[in-house]
C-alpha positions as CSV (number, residue, x, y, z in Angstrom):
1,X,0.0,0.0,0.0
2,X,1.6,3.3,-1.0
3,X,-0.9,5.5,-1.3
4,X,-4.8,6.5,-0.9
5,X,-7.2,9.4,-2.0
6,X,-8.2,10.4,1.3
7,X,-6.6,13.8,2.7
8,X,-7.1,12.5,6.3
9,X,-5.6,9.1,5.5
10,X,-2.5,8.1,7.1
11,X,-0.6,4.5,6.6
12,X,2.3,2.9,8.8
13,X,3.7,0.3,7.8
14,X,4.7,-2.8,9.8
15,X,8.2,-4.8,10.1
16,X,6.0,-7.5,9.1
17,X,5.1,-6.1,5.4
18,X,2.3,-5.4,6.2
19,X,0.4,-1.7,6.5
20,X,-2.1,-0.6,8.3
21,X,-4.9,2.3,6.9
22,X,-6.3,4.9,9.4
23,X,-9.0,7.1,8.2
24,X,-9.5,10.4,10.1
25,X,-12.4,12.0,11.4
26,X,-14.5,10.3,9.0
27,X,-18.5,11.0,9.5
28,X,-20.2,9.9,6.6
29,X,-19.8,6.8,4.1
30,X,-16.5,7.1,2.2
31,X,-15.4,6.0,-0.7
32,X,-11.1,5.3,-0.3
33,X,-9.1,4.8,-3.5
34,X,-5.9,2.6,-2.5
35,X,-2.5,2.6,-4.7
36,X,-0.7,-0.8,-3.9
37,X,2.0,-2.4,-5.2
38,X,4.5,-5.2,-4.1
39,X,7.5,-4.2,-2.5
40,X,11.0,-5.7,-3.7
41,X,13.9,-6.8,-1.9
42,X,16.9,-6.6,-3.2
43,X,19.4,-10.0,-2.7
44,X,22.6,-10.1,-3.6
45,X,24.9,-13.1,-4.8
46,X,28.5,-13.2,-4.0
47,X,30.6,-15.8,-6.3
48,X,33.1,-16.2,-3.4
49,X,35.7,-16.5,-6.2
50,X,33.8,-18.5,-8.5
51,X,33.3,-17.1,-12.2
52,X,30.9,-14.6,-12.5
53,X,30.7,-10.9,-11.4
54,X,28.2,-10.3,-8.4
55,X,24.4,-10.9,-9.2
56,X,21.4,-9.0,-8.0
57,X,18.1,-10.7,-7.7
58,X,15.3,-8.4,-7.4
59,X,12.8,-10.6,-5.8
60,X,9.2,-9.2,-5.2
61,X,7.9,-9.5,-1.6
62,X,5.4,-11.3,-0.2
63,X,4.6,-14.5,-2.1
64,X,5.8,-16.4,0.6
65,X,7.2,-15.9,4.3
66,X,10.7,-17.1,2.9
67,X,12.2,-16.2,-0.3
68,X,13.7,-19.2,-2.4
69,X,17.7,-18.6,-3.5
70,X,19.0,-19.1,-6.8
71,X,20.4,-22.4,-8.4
72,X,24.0,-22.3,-9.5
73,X,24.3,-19.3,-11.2
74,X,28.3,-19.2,-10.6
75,X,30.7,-21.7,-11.8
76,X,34.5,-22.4,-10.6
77,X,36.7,-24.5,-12.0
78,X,37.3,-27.4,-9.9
79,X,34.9,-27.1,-7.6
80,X,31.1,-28.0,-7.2
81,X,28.4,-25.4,-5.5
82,X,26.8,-26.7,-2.4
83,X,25.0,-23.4,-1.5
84,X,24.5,-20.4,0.0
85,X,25.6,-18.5,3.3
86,X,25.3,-15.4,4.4
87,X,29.3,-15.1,5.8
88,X,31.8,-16.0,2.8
89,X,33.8,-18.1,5.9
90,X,30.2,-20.4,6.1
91,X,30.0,-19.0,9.9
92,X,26.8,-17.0,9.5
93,X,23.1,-18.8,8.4
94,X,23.3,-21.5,5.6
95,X,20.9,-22.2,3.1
96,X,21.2,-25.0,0.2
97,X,20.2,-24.0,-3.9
98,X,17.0,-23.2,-4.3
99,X,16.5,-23.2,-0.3
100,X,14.4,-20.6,1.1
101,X,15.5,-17.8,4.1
102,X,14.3,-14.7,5.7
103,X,15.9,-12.4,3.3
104,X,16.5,-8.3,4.6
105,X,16.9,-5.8,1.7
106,X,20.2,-5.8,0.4
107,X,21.5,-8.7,1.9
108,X,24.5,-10.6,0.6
109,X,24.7,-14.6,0.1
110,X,27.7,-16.3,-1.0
111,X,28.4,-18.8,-2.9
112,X,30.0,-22.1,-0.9
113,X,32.0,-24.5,-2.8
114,X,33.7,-27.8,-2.4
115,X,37.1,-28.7,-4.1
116,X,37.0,-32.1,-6.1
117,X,38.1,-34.7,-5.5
118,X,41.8,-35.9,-7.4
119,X,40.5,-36.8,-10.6
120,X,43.7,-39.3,-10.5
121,X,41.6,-41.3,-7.7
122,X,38.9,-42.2,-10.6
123,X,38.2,-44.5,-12.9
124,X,36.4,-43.8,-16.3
125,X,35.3,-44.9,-19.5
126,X,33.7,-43.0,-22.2
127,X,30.0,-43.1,-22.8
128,X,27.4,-42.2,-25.1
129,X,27.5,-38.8,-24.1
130,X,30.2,-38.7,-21.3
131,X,32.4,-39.7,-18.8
132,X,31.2,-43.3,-16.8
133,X,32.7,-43.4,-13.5
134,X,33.6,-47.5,-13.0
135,X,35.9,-47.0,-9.9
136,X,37.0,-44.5,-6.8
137,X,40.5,-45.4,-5.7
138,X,40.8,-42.9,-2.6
139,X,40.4,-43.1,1.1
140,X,39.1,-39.8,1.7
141,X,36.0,-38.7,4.1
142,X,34.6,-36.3,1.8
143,X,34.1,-37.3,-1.8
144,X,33.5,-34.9,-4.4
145,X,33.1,-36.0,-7.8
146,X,34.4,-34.1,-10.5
147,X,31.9,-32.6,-12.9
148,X,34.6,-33.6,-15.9
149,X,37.1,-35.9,-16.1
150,X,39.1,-35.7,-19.5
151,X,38.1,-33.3,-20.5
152,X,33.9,-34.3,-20.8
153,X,31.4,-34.5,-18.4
154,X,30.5,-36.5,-15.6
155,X,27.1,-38.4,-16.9
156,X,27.1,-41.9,-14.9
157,X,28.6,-43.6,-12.0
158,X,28.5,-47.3,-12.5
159,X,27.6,-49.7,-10.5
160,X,30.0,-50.9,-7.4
161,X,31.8,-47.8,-8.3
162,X,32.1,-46.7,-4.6
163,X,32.0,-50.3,-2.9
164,X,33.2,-50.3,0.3
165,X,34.6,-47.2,0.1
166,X,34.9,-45.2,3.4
167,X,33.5,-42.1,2.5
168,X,30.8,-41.1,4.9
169,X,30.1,-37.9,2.8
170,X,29.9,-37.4,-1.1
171,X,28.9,-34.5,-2.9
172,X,28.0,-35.3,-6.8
173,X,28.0,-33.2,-9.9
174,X,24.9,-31.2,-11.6
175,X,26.5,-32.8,-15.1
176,X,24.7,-36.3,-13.3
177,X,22.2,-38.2,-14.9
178,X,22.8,-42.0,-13.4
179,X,23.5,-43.3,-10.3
180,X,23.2,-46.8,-11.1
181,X,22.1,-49.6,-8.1
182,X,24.7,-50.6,-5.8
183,X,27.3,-47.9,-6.5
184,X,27.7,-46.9,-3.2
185,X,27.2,-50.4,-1.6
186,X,28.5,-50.9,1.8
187,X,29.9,-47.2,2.3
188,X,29.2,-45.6,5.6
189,X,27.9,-42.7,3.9
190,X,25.6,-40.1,7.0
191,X,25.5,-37.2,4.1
192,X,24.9,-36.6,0.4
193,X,24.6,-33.7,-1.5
194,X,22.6,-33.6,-5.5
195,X,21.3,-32.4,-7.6
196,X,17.2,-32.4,-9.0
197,X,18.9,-32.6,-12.7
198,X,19.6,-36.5,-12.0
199,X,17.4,-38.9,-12.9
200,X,18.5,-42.2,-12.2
201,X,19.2,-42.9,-8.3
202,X,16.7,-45.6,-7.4
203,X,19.1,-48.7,-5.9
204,X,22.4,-46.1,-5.8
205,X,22.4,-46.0,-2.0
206,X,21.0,-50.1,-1.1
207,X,23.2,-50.9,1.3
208,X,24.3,-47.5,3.4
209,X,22.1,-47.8,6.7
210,X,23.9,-45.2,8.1
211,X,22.5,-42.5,5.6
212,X,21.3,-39.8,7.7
213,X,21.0,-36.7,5.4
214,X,20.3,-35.8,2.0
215,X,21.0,-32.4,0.1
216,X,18.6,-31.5,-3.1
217,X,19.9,-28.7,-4.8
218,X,18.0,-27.2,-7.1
219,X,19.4,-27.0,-10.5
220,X,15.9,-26.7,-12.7
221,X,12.8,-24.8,-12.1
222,X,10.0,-26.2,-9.9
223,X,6.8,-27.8,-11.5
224,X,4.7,-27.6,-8.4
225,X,4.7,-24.1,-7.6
226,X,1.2,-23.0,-6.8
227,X,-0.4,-26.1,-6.4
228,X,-1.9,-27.1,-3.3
229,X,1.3,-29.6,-2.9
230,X,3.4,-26.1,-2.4
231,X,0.9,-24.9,0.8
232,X,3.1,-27.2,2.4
233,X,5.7,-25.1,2.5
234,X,4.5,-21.7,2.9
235,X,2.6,-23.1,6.1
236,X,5.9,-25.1,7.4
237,X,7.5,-21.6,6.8
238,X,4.7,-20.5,9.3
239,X,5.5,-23.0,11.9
240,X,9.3,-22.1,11.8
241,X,8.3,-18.3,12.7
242,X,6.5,-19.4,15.6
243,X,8.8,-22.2,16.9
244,X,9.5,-20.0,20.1
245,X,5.6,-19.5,20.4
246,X,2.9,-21.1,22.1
247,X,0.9,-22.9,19.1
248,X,-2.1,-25.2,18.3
249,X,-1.1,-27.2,15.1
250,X,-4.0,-29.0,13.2
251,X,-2.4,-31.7,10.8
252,X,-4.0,-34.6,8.2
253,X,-4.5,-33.9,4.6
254,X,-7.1,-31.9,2.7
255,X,-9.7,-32.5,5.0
256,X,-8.2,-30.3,7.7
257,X,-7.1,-27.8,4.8
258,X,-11.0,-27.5,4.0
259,X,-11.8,-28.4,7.4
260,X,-11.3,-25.4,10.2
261,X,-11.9,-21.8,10.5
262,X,-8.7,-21.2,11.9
263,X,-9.6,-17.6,12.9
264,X,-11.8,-18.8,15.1
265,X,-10.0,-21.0,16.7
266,X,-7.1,-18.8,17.3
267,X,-9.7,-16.2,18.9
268,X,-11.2,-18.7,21.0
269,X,-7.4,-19.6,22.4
270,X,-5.4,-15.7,22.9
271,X,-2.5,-17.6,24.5
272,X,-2.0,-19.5,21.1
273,X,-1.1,-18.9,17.8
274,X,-3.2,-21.3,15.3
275,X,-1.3,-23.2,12.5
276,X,-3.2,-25.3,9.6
277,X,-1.0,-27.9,8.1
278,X,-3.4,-30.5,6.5
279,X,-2.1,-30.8,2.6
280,X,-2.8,-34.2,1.4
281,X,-3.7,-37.1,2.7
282,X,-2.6,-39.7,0.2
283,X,1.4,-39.5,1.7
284,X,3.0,-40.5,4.6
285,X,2.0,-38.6,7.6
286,X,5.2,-39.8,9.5
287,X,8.0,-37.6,7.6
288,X,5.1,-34.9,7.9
289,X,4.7,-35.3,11.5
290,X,8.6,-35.5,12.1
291,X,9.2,-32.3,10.5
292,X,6.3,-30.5,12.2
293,X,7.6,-32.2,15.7
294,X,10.8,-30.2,14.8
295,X,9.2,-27.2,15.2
296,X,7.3,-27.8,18.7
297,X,7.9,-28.0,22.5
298,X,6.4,-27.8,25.4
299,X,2.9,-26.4,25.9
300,X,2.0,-26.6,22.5
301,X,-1.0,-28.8,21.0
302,X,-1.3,-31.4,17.8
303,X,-4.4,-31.8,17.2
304,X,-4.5,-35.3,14.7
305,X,-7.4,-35.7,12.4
306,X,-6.5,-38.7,10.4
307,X,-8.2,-39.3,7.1
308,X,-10.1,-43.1,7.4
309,X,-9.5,-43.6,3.7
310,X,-6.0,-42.9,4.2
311,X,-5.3,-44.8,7.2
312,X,-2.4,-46.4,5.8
313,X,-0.7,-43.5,5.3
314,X,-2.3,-41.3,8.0
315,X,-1.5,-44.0,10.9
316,X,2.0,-44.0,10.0
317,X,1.7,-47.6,9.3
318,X,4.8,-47.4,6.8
319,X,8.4,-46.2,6.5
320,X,8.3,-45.8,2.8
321,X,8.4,-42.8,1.1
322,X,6.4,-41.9,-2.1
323,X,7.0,-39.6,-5.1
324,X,4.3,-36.7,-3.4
325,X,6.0,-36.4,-0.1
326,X,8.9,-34.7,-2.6
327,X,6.1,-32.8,-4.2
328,X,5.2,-31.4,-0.7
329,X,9.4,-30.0,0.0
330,X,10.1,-28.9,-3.6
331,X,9.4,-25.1,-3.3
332,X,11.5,-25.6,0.2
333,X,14.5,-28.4,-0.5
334,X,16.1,-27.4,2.9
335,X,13.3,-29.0,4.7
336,X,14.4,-32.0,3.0
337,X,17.4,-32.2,5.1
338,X,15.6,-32.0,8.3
339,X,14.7,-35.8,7.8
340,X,17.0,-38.7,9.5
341,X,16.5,-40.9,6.2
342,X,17.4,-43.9,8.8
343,X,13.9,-43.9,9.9
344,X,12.7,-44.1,6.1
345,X,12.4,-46.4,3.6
346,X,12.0,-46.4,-0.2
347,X,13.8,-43.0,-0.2
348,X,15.5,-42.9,-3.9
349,X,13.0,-44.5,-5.3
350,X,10.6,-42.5,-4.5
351,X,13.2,-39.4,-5.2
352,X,13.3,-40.9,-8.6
353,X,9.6,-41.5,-9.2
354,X,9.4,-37.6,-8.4
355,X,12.3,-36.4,-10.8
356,X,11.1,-38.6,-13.7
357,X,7.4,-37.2,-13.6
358,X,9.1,-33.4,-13.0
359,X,11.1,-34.1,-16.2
360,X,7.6,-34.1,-18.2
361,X,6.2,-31.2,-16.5
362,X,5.8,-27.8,-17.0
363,X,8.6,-25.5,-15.6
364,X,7.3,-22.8,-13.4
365,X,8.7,-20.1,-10.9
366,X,9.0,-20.2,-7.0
367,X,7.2,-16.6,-7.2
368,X,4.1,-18.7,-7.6
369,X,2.1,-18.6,-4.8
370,X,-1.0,-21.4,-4.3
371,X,-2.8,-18.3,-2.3
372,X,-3.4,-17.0,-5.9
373,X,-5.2,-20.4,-7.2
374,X,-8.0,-22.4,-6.8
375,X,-8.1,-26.1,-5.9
376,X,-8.0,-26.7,-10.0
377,X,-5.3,-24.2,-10.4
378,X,-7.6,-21.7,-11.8
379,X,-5.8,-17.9,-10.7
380,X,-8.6,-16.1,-8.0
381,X,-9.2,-12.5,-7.5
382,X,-9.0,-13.1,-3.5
383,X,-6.3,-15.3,-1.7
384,X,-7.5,-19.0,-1.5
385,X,-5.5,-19.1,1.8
386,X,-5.1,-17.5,4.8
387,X,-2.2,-16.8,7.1
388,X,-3.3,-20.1,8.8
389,X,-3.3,-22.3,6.3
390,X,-7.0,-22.7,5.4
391,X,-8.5,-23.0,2.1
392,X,-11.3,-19.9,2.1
393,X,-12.3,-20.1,-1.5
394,X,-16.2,-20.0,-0.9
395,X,-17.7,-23.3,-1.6
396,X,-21.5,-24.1,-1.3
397,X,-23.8,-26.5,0.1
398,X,-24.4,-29.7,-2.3
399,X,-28.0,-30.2,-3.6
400,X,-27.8,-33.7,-2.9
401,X,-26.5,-36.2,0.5
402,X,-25.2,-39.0,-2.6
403,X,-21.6,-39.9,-2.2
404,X,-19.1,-38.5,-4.7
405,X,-16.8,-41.1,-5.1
406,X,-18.1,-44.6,-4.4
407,X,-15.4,-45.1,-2.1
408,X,-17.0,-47.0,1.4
409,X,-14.6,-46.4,4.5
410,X,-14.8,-48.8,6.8
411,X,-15.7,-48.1,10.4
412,X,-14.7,-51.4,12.1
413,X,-11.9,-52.6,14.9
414,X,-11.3,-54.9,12.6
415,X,-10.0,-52.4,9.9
416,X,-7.3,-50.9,12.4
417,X,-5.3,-53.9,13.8
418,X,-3.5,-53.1,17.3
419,X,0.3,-53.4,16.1
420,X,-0.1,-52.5,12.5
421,X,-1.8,-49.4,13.2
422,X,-2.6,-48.4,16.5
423,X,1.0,-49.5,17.6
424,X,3.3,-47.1,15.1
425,X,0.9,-44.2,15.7
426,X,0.8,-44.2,19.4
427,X,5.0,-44.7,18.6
428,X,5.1,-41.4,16.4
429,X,2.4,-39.5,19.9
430,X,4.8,-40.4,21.8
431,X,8.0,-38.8,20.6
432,X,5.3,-35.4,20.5
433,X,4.6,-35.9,23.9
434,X,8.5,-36.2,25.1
435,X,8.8,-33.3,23.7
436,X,6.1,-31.6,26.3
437,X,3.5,-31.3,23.3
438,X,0.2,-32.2,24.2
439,X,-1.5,-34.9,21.3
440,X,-5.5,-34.8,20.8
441,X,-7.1,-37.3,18.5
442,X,-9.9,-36.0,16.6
443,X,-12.2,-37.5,13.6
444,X,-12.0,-36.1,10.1
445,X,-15.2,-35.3,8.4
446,X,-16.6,-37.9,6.0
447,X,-20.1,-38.5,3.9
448,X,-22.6,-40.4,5.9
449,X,-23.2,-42.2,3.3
450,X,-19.9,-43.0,2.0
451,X,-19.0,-45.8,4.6
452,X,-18.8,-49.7,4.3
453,X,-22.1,-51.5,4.8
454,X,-21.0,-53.4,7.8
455,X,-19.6,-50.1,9.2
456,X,-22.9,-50.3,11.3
457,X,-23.5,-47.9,14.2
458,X,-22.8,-50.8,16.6
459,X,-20.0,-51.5,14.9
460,X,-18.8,-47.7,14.6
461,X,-19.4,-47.5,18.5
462,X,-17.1,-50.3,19.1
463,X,-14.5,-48.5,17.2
464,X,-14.8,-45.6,18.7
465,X,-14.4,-47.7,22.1
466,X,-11.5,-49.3,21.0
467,X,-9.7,-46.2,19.7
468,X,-10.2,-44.3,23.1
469,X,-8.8,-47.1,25.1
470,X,-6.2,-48.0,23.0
471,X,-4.5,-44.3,21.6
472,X,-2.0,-43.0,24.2
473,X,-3.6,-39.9,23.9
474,X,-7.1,-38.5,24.4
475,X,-10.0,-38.4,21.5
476,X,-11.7,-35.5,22.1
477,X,-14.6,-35.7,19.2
478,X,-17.2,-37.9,18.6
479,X,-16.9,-40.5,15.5
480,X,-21.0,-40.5,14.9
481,X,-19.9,-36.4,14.6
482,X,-18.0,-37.1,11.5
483,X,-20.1,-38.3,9.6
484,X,-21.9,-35.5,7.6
485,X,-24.5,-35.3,5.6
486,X,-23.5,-34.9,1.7
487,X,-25.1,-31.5,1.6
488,X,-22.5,-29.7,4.0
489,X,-19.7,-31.1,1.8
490,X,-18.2,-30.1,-1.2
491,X,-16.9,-31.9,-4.6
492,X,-15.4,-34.7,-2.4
493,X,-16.7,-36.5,0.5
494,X,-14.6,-35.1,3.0
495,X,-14.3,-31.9,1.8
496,X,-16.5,-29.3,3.7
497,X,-18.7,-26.5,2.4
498,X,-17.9,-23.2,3.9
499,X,-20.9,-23.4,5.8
500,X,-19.9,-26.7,6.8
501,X,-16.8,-25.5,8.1
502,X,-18.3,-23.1,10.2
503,X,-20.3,-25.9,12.2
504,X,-17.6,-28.2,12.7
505,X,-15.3,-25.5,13.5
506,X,-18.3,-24.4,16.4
507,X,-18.5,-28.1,17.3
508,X,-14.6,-28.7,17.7
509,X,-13.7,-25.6,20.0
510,X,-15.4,-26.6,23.3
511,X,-14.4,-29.9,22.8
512,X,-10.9,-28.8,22.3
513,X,-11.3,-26.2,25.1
514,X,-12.6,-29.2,27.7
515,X,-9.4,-30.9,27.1
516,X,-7.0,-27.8,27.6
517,X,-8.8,-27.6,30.6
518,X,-8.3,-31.0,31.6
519,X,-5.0,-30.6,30.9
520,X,-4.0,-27.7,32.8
521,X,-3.2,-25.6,29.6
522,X,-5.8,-22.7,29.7
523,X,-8.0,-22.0,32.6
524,X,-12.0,-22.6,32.5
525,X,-14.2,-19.8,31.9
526,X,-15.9,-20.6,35.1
């Protein structure tokens, strides 16, 4: 906001980016022109002696509440880019390629390299379009692979290439394409650094258990930018600004996006701030829930609202990684890094799966944000999210209670085995709670009439039963609550109209308030 047609107008603007508009002894019904534009901020790139004189990025403020950094825009001639940071020495804040930060007008990032590795301690053969690593001869801790080696680029490394070497950290080349099965076989490897340019890395690292960490620099555009996959990381960029803050986090998949008036909520609970980070249901809650447990400590709330047609995924039932969990960190790769991969499985594939369907996509530009897009992608005149995290797009009552999908949940003990499902999530509660978080269990809304046929109410009461005696935390909502009739819900069956949303989010705050109570974390009203 830079301006407005009002002589007793003033603005002030906020360290936040935002401004505030105070209209003057106003006594009849005004009509206020407003002149607004986006601010820039101007970030600098330092090539810390690589090629390349300095670079400016004008970048145009807010899409998100983190800016993304450039790729490799420098080069140096024996060395490979790892990232960012904002002292040349690497002592200040780090931030890998195409990582986001809190960037200040007119600060300075710059660039951090790594020397390769002797090319003398390689092995090569000519390929079809470059150099075919067969062999690493070296003993060293850190590997960097050369980007050339004779003169041609670095395209392969071949299987059993790195066998029993005692590297426990390599960093490879953006020239990359292959990382064939089994080339790093029996390496203690804890850290590796890529590129999003390689393609094939399925089996590469089968046999190094002691992976920890994995570095995804970003050396092409993104392709989800703007899609509700990319909420993730705008609302994990919320969580990190209030990791020193007293928070209620609300977490499944697109239910909870569509599900809560978050406004509400947060008004209901002044002690709190409110965070929405419900995405999509149909990936692995656990790598979700770890990186969202980064970013809590005592006092604050999870509320859980697993998705019963996910409950695979949503019970953390599974180790493995898919291809959309990488959809969910692309806009943010850093966050990527945050994982201990030794608690997942089916990590490179997965990578792989991702990077193969990116390759056939459309390149777009971290500017993107999905507050200016619909569910379908259509661009909106009004943001389609708030601060919080909610989808607000206005969505109306159905004309009809008929399922959307044909898809019956079922609603049965039988359906949720004690150490397939009730075991690894009362596991992933638990590392919440030792942390001082307090864990509620609440149900997601679903159609009525989109349930199994034995998911009878007798048989929906002994699962709610079972559920409240067996979870190692408390479920504070009613299953026969969840089940909504198809009018209040909207183009899926556990999507919720906006008025929809309004009556669960009335239903859910006393409930949530009696357990706070319970718990000692706000004081009764009474």
């Amino acid at each position: 906001m830079v301006g407005a047609d009002c002589e007793t107008a003033r603005i002030r603007r906020g360290q936040d980016g935002t401004a505030t508009l105070t209209l003057r002894d106003v006594r009849y019904s005004t009509a206020v022109s407003l002149t607004v534009e986006k601010s820039r901020v101007a970030l600098y790139y330092d090539p810390n002696d690589g090629s390349g004189a300095d670079l400016t990025r004008q970048l145009i403020a807010p899409s998100h509440l983190r800016w993304n950094t450039a790729g490799p825009i420098f080069s140096r001639e024996g060395y490979t880019l790892t990232g960012w940071n904002t002292a040349p020495d690497s002592s200040g804040t780090a931030v890998g390629l195409g990582g986001r930060l809190l960037a200040e007008d007119g600060l300075t990032l710059y660039a951090q390299w790594s020397p390769w590795s002797d090319p003398e301690l390689f092995r090569w053969e000519e390929g079809p379009d470059g150099a075919v690593v067969t062999a690493y001869l070296g003993a060293e801790e850190t590997v960097t692979v050369p980007a050339r080696l004779g003169g041609l680029p670095v395209r392969a490394l071949a299987s059993g290439a790195f066998a029993e070497a005692g590297c426990r950290r390599v960093i490879l080349p953006d020239t990359l394409y292959a990382a064939e099965p089994g080339v790093f076989s029996g390496c203690p490897l804890r850290e590796v650094w890529m590129f999003d340019s390689i393609r094939t890395v399925a089996g590469a690292f089968d046999g190094c258990g002691e992976l920890r960490t994995l570095h995804l620099g970003a050396a092409e555009p993104p392709v989800y930018s703007g899609t509700y996959f990319d909420t993730f990381s705008d609302k994990f960029d919320r969580l990190l600004s209030l990791k020193d803050r007293r928070k209620i986090v609300l977490f499944s998949g697109s239910s909870t996006r569509f599900g809560f008036e978050s406004a509400a909520i947060d008004a209901a609970f002044p002690g709190y701030e409110v965070v929405n980070m419900g995405v999509y249901a149909y990936t692995n809650a656990m790598p979700q829930m770890e990186l969202i447990l980064s970013c809590m400590g005592p006092g604050d709330v999870l509320v859980h609202c697993p998705e019963f047609d996910a409950s695979k995924r949503q019970f953390c039932t599974t180790t493995d990684l898919d291809a959309a969990f990488f959809n969910l960190v692309e806009s943010s790769c850093d966050t990527l890094a945050r994982l201990d991969l030794r608690r997942y499985s089916n990590v490179f594939p997965a990578l792989e799966a991702y990077l193969t369907a990116k390759a056939g996509m459309e390149a777009k530009s971290y500017d993107l944000s999905p507050a200016d897009f619909d569910e379908d992608g259509v661009p909106v005149d009004s943001p389609s999210y708030n601060e919080y995290g909610d989808y607000v797009v206005y969505r109306p009552n159905a004309h009809t209670e008929a399922p959307i999908y044909g898809l019956p949940v079922q609603y049965a003990v039988s359906a949720f085995p004690r150490e397939r499902f009730i075991r690894p999530l009362n596991k992933m509660y638990q590392r919440f709670m030792d942390k001082g978080v307090a864990v509620y269990f609440t149900y997601s809304p679903r159609n009525a009439q989109a349930v199994s046929p034995d998911s009878t109410p007798e048989t929906r009461a002994e699962l709610d039963a079972y559920l409240r005696r067996e979870l190692c935390v408390p479920v504070i909502t009613e299953l026969e609550d969840s089940l909504w009739s198809g009018v209040y819900l909207y183009g899926t069956d556990n999507h919720l109209s906006t008025e929809g949303v309004d009556i669960h989010t009335r239903r859910f705050i006393p409930r949530l308030r009696g357990q706070m109570i319970q718990d000692g974390l706000v004081e009764s009203d009474g």
